[in-house]
N, C-alpha and C positions, 0 to 999 in steps of 0.2 A: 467880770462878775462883781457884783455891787457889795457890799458887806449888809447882812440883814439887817432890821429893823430888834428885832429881839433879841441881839447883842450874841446871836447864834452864829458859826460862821461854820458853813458845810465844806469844808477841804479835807479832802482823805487825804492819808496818807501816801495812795498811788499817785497824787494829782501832784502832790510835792515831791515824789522821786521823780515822777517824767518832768516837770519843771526844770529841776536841774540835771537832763540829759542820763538818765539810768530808763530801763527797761521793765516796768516793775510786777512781778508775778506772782498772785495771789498763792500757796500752796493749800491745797485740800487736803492730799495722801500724807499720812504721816511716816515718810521716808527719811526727817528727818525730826530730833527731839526736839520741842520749843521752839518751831520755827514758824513763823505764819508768813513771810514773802520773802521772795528772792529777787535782788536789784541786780539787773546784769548793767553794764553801759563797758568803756572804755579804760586803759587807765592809762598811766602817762607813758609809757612805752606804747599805746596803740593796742597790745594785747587787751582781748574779752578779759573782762571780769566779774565774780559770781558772789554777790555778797548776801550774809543772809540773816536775816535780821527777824526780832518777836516783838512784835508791833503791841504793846500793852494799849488798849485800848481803854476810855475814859469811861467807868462806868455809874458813876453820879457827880453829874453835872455842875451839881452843888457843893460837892464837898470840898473840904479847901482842896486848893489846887497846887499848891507850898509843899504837900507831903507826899510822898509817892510810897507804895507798896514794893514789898522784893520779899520774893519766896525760895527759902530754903528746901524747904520739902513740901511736897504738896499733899495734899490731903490724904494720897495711899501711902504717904511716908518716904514715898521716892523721891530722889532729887527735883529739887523746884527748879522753874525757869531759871533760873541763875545760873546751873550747872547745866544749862542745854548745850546744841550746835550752833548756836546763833552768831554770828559775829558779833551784832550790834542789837542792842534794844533801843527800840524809840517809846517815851511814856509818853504818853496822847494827854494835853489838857485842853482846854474849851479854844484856847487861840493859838495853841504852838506845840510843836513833839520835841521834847528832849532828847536826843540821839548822844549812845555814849558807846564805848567799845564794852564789849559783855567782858570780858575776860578781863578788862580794867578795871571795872565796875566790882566785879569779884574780889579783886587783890583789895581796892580800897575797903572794901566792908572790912575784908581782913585784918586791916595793917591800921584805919584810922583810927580805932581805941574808942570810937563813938556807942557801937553797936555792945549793948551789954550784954554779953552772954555768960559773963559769970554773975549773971543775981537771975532767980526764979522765973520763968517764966510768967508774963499776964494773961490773964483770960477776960479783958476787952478790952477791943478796940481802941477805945479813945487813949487805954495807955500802950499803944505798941509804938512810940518813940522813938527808934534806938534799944527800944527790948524787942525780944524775941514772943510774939505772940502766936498761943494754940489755944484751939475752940477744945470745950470740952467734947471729949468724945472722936475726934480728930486728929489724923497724924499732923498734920503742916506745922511748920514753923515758918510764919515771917513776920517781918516788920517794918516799921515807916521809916523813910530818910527823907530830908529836908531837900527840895530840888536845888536849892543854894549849893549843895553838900557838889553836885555833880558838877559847878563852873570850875571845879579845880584838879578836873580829870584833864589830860591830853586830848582826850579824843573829843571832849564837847562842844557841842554841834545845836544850835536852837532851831530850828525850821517855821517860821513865821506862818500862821495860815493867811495872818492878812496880807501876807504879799503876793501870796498868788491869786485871792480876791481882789488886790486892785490892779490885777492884770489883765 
């Protein structure tokens, strides 16, 4: 597959798990919290394995692509994606998904002293930084992290779309 013209490049997500040998299953039923696919493939013993992952998907194109979203609670106040079943999240940008362990991802918010939960909440966007941002009228709480922030997890993982466009 050719890389577009319009600097667009169409790779799902499934096209990059079966690429590197996973089996990858969209879920619709909500049997599990925050979960949107499940990767089955191999693992190094030969034994099936069931990984389950919440695919954050890109949803403006435009925006910078340096800051990623993470939700504490989500709009009914209940735990956001972050505290789902997911093993792993992948955040979708225009050429790549950043793949990290959820549960790692978690402890770092926790532990890296970045994320300002002790000064006031913002109510917009362009300052949720490292602060914790709510809509007025809204349970949720979340806020931006730098995709820099996540090269110094264990588990990260960049998933290139252009490489399985020039395949």
């Amino acid at each position: 597959m050719e890389a577009l013209s319009s600097q667009e490049i169409f790779i799902s997500f499934e096209d990059l798990a079966s690429e590197r040998g996973y089996s990858p299953e969209k879920i619709k039923n909500r049997d599990f919290n925050n979960v949107s696919h499940i990767l089955k493939g191999k693992g190094k013993s030969e034994k099936p394995i069931s990984l389950k992952f919440d695919v954050k998907k890109i949803k403006n194109k435009k925006q910078n692509q340096e800051w990623l979203w993470v939700e504490f609670k989500n709009s009914l106040g209940n735990n956001g994606w972050v505290h789902g079943d997911a093993h792993f999240v992948a955040f979708e940008r225009n050429y790549d998904f950043i793949i990290v362990n959820r549960k790692e991802l978690l402890e770092w918010l926790g532990s890296s002293k970045k994320i300002r939960y002790d000064l006031p909440f913002v109510n917009l966007a362009k300052k949720a930084k490292y602060r914790i941002y709510k809509r007025s009228g809204k349970k949720e709480e979340i806020t931006q992290i730098n995709a820099k922030d996540l090269e110094s997890l264990k588990s990260y993982q960049l998933w290139k779309k252009q490489d399985a466009a020039s395949t």
